[in-house]
DSSP file (Angstrom, degrees, kcal/mol; ACC not computed):
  #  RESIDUE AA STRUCTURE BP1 BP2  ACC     N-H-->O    O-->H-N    N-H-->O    O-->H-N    TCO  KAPPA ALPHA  PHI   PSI    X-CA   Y-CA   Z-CA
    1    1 A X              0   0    0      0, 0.0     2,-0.3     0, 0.0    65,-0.0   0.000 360.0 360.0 360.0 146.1    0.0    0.0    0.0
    2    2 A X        -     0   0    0      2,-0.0     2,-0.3    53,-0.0    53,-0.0  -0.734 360.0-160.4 -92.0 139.7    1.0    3.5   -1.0
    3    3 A X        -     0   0    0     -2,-0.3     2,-0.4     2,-0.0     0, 0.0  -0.918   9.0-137.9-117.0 168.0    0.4    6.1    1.9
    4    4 A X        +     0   0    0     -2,-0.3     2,-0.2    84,-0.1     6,-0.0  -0.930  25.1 175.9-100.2 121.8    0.2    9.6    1.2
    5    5 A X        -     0   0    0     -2,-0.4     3,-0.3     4,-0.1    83,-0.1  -0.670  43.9 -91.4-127.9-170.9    1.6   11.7    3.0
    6    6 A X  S    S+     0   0    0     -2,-0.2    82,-0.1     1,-0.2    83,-0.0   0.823 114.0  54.4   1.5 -86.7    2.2   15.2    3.4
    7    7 A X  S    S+     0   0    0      2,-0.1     2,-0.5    81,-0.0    -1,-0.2   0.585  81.6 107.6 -35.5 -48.6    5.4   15.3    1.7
    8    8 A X        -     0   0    0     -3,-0.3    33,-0.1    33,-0.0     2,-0.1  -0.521  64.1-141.0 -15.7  75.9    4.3   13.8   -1.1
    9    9 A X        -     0   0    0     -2,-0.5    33,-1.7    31,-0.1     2,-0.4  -0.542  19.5-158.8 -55.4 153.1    4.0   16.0   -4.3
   10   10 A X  E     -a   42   0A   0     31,-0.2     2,-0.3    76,-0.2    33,-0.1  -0.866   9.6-169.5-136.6 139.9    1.1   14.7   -5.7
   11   11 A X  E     -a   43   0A   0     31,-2.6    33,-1.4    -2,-0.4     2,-0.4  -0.794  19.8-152.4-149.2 104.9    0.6   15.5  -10.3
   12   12 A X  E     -a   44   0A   0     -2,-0.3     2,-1.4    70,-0.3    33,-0.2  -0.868  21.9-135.3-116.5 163.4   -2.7   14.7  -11.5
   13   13 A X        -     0   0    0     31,-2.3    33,-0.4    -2,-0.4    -1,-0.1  -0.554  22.1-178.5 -62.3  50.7   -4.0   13.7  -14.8
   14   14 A X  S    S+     0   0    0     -2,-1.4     2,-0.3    31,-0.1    -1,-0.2   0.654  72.4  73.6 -42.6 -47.9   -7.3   16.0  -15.2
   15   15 A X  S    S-     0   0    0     -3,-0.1    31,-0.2     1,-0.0    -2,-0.1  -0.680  92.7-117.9 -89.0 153.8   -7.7   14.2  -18.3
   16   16 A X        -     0   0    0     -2,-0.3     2,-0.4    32,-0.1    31,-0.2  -0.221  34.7-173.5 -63.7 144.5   -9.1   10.0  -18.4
   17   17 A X        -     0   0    0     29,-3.1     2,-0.9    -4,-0.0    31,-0.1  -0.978  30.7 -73.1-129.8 166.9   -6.8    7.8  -19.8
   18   18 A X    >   -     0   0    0     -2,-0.4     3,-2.2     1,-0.2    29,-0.1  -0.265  26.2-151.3 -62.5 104.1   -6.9    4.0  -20.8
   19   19 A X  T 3  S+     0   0    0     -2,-0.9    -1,-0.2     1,-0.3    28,-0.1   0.510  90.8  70.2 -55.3   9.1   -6.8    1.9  -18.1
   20   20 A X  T 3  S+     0   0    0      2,-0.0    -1,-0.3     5,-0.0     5,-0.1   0.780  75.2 106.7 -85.3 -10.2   -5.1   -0.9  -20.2
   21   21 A X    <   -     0   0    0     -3,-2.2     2,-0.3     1,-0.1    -4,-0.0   0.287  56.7-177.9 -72.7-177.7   -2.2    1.4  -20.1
   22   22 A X     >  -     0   0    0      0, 0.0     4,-3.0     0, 0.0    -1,-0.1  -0.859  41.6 -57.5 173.2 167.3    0.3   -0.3  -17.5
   23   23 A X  H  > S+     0   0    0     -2,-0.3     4,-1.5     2,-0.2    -2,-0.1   0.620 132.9  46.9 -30.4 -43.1    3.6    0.8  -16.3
   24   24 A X  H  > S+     0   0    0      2,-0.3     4,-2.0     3,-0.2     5,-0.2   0.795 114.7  53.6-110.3 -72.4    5.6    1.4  -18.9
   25   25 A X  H  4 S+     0   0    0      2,-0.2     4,-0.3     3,-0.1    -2,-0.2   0.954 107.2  51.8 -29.4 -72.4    2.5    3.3  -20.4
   26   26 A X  H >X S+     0   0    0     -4,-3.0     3,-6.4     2,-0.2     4,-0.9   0.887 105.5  57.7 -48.7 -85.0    2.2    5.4  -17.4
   27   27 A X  H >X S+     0   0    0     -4,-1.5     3,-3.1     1,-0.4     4,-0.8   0.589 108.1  43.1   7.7 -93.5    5.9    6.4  -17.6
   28   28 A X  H 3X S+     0   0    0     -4,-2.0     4,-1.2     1,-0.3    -1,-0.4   0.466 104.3  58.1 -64.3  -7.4    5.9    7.7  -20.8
   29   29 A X  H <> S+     0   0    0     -3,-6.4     4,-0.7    -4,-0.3    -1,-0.3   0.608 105.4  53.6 -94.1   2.5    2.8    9.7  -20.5
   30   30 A X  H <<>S+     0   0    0     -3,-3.1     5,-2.7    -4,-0.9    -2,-0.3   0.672 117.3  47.7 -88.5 -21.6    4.8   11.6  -17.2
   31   31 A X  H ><5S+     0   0    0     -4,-0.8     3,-3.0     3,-0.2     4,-0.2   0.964 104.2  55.1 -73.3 -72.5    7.7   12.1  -20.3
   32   32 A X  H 3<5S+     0   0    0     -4,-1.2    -2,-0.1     1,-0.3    -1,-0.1   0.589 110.6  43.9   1.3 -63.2    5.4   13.1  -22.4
   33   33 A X  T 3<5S-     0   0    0     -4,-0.7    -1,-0.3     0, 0.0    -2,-0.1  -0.302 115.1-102.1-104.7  34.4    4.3   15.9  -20.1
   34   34 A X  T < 5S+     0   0    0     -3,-3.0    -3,-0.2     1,-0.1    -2,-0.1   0.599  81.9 129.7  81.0  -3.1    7.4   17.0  -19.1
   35   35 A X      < -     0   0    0     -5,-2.7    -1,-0.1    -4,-0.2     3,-0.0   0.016  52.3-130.6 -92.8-163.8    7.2   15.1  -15.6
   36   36 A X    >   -     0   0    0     -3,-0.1     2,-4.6     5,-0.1     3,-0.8   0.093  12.0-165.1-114.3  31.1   10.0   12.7  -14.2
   37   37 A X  T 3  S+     0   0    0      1,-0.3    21,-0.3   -10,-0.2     6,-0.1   0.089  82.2  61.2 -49.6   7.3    8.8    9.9  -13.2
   38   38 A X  T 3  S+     0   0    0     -2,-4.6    -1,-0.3     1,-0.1    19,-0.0  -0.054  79.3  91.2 -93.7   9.0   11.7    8.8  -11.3
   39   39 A X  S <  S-     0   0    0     -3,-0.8    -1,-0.1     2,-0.1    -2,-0.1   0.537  98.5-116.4 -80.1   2.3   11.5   11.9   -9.0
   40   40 A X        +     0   0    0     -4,-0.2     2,-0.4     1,-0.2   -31,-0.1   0.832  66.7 136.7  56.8  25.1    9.1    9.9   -6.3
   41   41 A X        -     0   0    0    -33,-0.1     2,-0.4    15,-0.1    17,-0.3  -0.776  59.9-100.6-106.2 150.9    6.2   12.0   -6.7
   42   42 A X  E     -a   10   0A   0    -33,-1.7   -31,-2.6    -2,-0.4     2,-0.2  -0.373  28.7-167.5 -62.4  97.8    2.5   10.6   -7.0
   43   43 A X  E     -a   11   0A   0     -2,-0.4    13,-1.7    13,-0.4     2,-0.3  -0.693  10.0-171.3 -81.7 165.7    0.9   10.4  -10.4
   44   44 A X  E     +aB  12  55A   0    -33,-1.4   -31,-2.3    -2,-0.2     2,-0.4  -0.983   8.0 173.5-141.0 154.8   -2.4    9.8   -9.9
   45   45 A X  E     - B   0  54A   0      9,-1.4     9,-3.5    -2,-0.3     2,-0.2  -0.969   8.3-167.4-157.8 119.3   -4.8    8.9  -13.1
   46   46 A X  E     - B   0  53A   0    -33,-0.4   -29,-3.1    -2,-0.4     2,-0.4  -0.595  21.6-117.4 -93.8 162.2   -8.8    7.7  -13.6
   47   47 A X    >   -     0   0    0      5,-0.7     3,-1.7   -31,-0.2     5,-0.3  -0.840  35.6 -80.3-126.4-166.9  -10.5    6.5  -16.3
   48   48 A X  T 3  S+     0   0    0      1,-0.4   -32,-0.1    -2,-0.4   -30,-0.1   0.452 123.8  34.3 -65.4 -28.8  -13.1    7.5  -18.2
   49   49 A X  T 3  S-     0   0    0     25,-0.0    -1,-0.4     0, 0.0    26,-0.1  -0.040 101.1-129.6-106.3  29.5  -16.2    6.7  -16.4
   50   50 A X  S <  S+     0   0    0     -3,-1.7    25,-3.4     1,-0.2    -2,-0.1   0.712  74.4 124.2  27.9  39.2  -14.3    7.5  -13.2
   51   51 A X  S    S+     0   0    0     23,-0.3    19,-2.6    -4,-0.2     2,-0.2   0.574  76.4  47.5-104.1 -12.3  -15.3    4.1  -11.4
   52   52 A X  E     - C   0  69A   0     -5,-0.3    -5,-0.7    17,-0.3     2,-0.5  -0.930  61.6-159.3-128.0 174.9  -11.1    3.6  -11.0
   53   53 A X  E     -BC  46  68A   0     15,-1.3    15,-2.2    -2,-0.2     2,-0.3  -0.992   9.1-154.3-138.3 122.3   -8.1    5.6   -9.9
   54   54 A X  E     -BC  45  67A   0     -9,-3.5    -9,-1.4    -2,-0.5     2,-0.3  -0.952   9.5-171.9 -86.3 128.8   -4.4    4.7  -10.9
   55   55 A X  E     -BC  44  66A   0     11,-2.7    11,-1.5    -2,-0.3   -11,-0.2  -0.910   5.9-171.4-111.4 135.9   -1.3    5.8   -8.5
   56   56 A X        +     0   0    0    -13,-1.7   -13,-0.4    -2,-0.3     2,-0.3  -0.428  10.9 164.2-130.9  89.9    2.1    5.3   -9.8
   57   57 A X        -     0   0    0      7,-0.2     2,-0.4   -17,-0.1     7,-0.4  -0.559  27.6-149.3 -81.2 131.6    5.1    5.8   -7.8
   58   58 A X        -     0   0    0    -21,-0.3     5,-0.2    -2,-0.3    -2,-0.0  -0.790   5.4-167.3-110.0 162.8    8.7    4.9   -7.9
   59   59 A X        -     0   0    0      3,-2.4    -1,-0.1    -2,-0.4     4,-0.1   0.098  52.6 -94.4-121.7  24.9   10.3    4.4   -4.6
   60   60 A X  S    S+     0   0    0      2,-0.1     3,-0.1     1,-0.0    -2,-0.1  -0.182 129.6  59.0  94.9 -24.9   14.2    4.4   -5.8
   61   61 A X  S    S-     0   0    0      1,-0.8     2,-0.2     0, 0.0    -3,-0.1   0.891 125.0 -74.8-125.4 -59.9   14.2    0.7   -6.0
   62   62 A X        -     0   0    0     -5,-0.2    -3,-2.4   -24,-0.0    -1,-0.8  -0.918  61.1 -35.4-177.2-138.0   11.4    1.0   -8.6
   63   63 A X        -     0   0    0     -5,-0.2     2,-0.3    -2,-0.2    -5,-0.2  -0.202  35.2-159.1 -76.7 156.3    7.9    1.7   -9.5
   64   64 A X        -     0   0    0     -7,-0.4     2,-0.7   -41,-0.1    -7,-0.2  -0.997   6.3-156.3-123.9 133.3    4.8    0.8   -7.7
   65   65 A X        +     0   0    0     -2,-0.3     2,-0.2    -9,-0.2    -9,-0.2  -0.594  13.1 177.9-115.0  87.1    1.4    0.5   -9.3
   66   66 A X  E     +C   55   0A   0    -11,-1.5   -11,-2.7    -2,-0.7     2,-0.3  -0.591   0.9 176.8 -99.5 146.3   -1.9    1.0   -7.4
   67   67 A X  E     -C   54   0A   0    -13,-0.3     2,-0.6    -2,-0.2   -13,-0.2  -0.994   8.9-163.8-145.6 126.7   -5.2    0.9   -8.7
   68   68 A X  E     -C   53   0A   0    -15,-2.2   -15,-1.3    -2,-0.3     2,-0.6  -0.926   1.2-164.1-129.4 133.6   -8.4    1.1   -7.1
   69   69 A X  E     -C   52   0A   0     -2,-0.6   -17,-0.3   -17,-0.2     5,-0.1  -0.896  24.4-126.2 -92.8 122.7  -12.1    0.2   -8.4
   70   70 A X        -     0   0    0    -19,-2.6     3,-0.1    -2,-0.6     5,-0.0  -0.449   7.7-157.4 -49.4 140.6  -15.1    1.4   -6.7
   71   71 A X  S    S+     0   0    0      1,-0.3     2,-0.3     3,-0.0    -1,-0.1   0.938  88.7  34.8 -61.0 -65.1  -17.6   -1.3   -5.7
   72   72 A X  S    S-     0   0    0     -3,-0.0    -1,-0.3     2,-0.0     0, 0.0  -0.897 114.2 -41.4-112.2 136.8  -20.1    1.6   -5.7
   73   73 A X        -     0   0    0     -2,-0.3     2,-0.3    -3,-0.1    -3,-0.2  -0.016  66.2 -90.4  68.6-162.6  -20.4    4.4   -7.8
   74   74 A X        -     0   0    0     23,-0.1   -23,-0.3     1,-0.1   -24,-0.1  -0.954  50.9 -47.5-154.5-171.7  -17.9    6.5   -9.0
   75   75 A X        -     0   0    0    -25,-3.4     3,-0.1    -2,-0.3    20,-0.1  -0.079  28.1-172.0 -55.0 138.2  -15.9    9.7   -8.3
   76   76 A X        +     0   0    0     18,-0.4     2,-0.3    22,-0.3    -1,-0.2   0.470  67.9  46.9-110.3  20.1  -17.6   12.3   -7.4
   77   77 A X        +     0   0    0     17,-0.2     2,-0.2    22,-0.1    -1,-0.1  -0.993  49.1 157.9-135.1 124.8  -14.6   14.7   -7.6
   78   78 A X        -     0   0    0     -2,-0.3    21,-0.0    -3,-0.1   -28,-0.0  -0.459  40.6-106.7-161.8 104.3  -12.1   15.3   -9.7
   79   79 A X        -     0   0    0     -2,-0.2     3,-0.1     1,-0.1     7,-0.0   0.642  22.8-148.3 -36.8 156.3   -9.9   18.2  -10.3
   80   80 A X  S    S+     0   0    0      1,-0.3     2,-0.3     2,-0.0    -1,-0.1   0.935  70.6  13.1 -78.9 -60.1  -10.4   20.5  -13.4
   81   81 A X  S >  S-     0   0    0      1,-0.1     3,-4.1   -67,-0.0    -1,-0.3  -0.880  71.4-111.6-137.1 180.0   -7.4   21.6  -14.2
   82   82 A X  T 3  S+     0   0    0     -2,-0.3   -70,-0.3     1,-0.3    -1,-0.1   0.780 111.7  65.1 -49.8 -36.2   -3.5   21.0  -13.5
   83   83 A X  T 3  S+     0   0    0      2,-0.0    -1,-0.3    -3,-0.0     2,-0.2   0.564  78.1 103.1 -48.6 -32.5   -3.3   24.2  -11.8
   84   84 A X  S <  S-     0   0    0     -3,-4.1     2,-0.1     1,-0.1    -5,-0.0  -0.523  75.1-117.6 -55.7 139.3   -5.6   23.1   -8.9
   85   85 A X        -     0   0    0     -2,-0.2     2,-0.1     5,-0.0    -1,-0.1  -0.485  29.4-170.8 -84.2 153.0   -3.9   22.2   -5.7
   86   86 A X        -     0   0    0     -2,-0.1   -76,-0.2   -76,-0.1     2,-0.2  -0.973   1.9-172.2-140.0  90.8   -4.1   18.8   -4.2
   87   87 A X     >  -     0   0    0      1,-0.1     4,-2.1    -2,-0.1     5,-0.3  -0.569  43.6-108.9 -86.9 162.6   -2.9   17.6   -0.8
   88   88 A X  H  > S+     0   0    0      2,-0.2     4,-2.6    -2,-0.2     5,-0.4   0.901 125.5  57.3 -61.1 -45.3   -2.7   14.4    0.4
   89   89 A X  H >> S+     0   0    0      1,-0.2     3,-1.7     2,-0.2     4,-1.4   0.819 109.3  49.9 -56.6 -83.5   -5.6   15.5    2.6
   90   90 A X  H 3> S+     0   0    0      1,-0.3     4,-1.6     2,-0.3    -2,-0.2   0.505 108.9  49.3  57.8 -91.5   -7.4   16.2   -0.7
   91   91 A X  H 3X S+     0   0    0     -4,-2.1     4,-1.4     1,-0.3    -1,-0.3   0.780 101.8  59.4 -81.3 -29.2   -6.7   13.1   -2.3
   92   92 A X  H <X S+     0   0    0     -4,-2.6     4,-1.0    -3,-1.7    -1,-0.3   0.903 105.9  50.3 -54.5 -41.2   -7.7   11.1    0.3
   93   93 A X  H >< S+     0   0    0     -4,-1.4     3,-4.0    -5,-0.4     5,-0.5   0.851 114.8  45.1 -49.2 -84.0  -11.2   12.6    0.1
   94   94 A X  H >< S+     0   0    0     -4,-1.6     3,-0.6     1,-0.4   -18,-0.4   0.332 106.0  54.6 -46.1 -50.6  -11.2   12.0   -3.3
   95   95 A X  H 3< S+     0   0    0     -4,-1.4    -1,-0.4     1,-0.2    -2,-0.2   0.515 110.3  55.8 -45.1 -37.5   -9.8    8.2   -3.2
   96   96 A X  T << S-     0   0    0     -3,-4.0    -1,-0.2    -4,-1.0    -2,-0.2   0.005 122.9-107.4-119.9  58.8  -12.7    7.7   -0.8
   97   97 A X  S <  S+     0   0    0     -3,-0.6     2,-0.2     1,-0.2    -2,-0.1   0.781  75.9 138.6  19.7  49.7  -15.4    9.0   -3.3
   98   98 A X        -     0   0    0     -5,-0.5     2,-0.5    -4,-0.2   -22,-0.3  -0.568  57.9-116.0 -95.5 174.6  -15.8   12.5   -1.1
   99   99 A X        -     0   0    0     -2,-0.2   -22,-0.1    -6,-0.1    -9,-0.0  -0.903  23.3-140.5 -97.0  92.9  -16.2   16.0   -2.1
  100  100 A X        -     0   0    0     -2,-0.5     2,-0.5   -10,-0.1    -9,-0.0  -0.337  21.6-163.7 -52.5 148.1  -13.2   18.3   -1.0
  101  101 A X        -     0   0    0      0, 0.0     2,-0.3     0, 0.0    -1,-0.0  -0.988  23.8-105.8-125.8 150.9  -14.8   21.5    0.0
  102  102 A X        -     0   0    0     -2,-0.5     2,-0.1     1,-0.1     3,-0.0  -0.603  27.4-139.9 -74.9 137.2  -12.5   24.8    0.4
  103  103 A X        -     0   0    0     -2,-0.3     2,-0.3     1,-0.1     3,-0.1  -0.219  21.9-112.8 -66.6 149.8  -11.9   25.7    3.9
  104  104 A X        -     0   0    0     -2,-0.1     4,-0.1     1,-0.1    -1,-0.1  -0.854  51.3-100.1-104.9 159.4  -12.1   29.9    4.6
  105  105 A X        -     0   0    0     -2,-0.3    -1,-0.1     2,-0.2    -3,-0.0  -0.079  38.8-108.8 -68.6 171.9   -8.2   30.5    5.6
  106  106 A X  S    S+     0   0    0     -3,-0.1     2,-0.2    -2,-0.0    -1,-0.1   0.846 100.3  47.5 -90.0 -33.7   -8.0   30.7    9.7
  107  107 A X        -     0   0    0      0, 0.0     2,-0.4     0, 0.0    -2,-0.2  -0.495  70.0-168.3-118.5 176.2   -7.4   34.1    9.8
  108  108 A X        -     0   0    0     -2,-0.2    -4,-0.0    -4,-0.1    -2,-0.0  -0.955  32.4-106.5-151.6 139.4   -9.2   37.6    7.9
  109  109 A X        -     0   0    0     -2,-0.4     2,-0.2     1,-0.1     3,-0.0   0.076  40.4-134.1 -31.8 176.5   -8.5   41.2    7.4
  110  110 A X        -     0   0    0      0, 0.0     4,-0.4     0, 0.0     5,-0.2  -0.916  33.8 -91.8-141.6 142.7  -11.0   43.4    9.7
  111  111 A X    >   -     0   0    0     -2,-0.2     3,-1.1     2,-0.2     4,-0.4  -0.096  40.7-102.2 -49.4 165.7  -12.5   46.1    8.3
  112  112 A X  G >  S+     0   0    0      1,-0.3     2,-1.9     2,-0.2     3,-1.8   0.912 121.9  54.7 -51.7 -57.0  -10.6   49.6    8.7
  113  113 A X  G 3  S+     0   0    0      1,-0.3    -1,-0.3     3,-0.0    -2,-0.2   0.232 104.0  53.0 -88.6  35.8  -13.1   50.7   11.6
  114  114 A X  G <  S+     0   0    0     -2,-1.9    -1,-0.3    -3,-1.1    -2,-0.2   0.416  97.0  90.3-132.0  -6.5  -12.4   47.6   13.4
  115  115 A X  S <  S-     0   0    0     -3,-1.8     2,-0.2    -4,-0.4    -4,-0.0  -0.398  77.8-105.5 -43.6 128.7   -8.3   48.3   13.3
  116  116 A X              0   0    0     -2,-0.1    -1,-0.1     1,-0.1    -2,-0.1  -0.591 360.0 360.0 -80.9 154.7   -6.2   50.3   15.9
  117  117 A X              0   0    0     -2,-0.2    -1,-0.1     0, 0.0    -2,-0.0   0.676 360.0 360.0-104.1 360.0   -5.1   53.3   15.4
């Protein structure tokens, strides 16, 4: 089992690709796009009807390939574009067919008349 952590960069695939696709596959579409895939960061990848999720990570030694099928349903999330941030918290919702929802930051301005002077 892969965990996710923190640490982790995480790069995902916004668009489906074909799950027949295999290592080798994977690899070269992280070339493709510029990625490394021998850096140790988490691709993560669906397919088309979002009912599975591929993770592929290498761990020095070499790749790991994880794949999970939903029993029920299918994602109900899935980033738009590359640009979106992703956490491990994040992708653990996702991975357990949640909805991330944005959080308001912990802190806020206060209006000028609520300021010291």
């Amino acid at each position: 089992m892969i965990q996710i952590t923190p640490q982790h960069k995480l790069i995902i695939a916004v668009s489906p690709i074909d799950f027949r696709k295999g290592i080798d596959a994977l690899v070269g579409l992280c070339r493709k796009n510029q990625c490394d895939a021998f850096a140790g960061h988490i691709y993560v990848f669906r397919n088309r009807r979002g009912t599975s999720v591929k993770l592929l990570v290498y761990d020095g030694t070499g790749f790991w390939l994880c794949a999970k099928r939903f029993s029920k349903g299918i994602l109900r999330y899935w980033p738009k574009s590359p640009e979106e941030p992703v956490c491990a918290t994040t992708m653990m919702i996702i991975l357990n067919q949640g909805v991330p929802t944005r959080l308001s930051p912990s802190w806020r301005q206060l209006p000028a008349s609520h300021r010291a002077a």
